[in-house]
DRENDO-1510 file (C-alpha; in Angstrom, 1 decimal, always signed):
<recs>
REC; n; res; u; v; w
REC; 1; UNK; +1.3; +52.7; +24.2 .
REC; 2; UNK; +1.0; +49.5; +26.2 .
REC; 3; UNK; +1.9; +46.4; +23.8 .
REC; 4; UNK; +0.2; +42.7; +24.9 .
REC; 5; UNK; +1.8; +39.9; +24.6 .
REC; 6; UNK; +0.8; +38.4; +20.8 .
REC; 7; UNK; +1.2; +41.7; +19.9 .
REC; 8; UNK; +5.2; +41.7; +20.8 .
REC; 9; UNK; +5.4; +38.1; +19.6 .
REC; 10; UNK; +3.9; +39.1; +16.3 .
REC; 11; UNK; +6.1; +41.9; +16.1 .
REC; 12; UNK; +9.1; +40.3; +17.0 .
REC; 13; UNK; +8.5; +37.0; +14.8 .
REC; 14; UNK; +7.8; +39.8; +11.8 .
REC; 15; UNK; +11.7; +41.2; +12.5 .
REC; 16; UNK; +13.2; +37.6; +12.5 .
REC; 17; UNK; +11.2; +36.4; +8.9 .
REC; 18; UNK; +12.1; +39.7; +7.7 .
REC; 19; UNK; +16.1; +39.9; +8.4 .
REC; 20; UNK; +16.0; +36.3; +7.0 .
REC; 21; UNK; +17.1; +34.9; +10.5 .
REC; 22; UNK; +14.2; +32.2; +10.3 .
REC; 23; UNK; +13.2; +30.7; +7.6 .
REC; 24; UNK; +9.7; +30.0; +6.3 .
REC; 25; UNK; +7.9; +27.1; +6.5 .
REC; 26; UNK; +7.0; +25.2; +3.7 .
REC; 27; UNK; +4.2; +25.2; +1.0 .
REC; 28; UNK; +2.4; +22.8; +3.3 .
REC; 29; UNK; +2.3; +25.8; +6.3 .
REC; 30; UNK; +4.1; +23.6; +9.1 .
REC; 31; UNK; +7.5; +22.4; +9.9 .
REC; 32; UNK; +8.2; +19.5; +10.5 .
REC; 33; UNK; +9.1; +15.9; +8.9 .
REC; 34; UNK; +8.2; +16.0; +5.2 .
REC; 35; UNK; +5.0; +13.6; +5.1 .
REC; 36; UNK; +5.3; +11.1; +1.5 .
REC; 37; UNK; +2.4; +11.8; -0.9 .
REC; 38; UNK; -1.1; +9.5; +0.3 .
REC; 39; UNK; -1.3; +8.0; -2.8 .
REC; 40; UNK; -2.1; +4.3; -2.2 .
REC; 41; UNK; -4.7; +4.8; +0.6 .
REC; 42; UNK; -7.9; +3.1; -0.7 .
REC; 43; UNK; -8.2; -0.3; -2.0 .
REC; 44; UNK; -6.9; -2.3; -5.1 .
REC; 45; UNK; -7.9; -6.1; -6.9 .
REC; 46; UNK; -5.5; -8.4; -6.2 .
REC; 47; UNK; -6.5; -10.8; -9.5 .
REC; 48; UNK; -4.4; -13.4; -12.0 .
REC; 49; UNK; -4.3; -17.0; -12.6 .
REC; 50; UNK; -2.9; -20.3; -11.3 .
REC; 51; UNK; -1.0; -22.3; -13.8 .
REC; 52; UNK; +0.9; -26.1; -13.8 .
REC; 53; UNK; +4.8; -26.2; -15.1 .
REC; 54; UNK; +3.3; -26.3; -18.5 .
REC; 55; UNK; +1.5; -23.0; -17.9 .
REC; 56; UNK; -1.5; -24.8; -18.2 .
REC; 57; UNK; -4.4; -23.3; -16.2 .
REC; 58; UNK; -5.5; -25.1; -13.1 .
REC; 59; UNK; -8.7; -25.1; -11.8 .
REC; 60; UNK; -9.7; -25.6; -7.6 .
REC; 61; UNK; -6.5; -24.1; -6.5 .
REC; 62; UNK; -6.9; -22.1; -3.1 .
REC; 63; UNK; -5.4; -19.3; -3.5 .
REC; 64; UNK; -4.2; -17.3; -0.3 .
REC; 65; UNK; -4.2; -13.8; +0.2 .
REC; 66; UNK; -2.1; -12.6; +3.9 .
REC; 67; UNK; -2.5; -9.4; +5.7 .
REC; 68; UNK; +1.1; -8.8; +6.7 .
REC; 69; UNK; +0.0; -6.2; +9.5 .
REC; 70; UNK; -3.4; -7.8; +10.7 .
REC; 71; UNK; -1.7; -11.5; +9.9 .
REC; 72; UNK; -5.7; -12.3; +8.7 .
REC; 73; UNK; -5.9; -15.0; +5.6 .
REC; 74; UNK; -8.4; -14.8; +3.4 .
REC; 75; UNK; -8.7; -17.8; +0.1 .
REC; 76; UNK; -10.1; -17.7; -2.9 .
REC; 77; UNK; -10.4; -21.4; -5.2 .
REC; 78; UNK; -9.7; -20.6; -8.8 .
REC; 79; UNK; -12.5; -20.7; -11.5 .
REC; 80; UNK; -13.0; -23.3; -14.5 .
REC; 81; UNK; -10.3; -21.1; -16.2 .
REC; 82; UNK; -7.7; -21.4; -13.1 .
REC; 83; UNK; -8.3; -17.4; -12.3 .
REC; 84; UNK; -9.0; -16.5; -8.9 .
REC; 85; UNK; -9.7; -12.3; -7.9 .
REC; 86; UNK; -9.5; -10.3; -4.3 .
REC; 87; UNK; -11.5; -7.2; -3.9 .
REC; 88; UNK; -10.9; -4.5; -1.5 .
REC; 89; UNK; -7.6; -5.2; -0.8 .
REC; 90; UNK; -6.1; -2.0; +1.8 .
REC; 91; UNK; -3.2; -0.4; +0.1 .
REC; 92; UNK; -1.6; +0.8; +2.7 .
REC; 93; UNK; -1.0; -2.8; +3.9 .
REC; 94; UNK; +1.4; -5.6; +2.3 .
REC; 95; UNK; +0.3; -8.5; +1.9 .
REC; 96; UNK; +1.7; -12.2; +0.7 .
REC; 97; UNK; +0.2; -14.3; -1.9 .
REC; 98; UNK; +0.2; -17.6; -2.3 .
REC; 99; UNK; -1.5; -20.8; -4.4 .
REC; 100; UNK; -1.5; -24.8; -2.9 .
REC; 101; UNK; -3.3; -28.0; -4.2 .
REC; 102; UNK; -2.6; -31.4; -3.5 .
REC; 103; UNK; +1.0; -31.0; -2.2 .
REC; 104; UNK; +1.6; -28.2; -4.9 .
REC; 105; UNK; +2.3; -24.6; -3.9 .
REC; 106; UNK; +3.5; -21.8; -5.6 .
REC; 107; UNK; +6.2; -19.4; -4.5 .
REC; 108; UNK; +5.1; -16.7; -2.9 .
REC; 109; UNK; +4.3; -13.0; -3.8 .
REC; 110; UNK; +4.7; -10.1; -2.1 .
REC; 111; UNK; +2.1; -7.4; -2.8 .
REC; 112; UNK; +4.1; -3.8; -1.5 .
REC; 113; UNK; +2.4; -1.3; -0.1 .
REC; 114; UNK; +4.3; +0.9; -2.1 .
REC; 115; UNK; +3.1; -0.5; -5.2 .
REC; 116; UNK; +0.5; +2.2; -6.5 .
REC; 117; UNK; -0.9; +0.4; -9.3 .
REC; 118; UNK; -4.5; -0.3; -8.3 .
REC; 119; UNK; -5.1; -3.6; -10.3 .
REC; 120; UNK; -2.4; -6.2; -9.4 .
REC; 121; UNK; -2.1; -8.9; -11.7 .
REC; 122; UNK; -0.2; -12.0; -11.4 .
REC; 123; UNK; +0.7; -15.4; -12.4 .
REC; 124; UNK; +1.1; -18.5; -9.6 .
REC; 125; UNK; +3.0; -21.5; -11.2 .
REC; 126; UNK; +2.2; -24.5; -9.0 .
REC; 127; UNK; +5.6; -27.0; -8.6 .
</recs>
């Protein structure tokens, strides 16, 4: 009996796994680096309010929102109620966040792409 080639390789992979000389792969099916779970791919709201030093709320403050990867700035000026909101913000990016009026700025924020929490709320005190 005349064996092909996958046929020996089968065969002799089959001794190995079965002697305990490999090991098997894991639950995923491949070796390899162990990938981390995809768990903030999608999009969050990046929402909260700009207050003064007396934590009053302060309204026309642009508030800036800064792609750390793509270095793109998008603004947002707060409402009658100083609150100012970002949809569709990417995840799987970190981004800086920021409030400034008249000479005023806030410190800013850093919004971690490891932070999984899908609404991120904050508070920007202007000084």
């Amino acid at each position: 009996m005349r064996l092909n080639r996958t046929s020996w390789t089968a065969g002799v992979v089959f001794a190995l796994l079965a002697a305990g000389l490999v090991p098997l792969p894991p639950r995923g099916g491949h070796f390899g680096p162990v990938m981390a779970q995809a768990q903030n791919l999608g999009q969050r709201v990046v929402m909260g309010a700009v207050v003064d030093s007396s934590s009053t709320p302060v309204v026309g403050v642009t508030v800036f929102l800064k792609d750390l990867k793509s270095k793109t700035i998008r603004s947002y000026t707060t409402t009658d109620k100083g609150r100012f909101r970002f949809a569709q913000v990417n995840m799987a990016e970190d981004h800086e966040l920021w409030a400034e009026k008249d000479g005023k700025k806030s410190a800013v924020k850093t919004i971690s792409s490891w932070d999984t929490r899908k609404e991120f709320e904050v508070e920007l005190k202007l000084k």
